[in-house]
C-alpha positions, 0 to 999 in steps of 0.5 A: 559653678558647672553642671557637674558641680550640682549633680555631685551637690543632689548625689551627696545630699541623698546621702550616697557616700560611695560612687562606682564609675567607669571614666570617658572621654565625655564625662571628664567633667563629672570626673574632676567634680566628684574627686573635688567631693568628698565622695569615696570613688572607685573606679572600674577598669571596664563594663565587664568588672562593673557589672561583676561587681554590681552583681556579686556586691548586690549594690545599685550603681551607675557605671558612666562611660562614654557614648 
């Protein structure tokens, strides 16, 4: 089991259901664990749609990308 594995294992266990990412280069491996989850993903286009969402969606989120 990958790191990434446990890390979608914790998110689901504290019942999140939806997961609002910004997909890199670094980060493929929580990628392809959360599309093996049965988490419902939506991906952002860039940093500025995912702040625009977060702001007018009044949620808390996320947005991963690459360093």
């Amino acid at each position: 089991m990958k790191v990434s594995d446990y890390i979608v294992q914790y998110i689901e266990s504290i019942e999140i259901k939806n997961v609002y990412y910004l997909s890199g280069g670094m980060i493929m491996h929580l990628v392809n664990s959360l599309q093996n989850s049965k988490l419902n993903l939506i991906p952002m286009l860039n940093e500025e749609d995912a702040e625009w969402f977060k702001i007018k969606a009044k949620i808390k989120f996320i947005p991963f990308t690459t360093i």
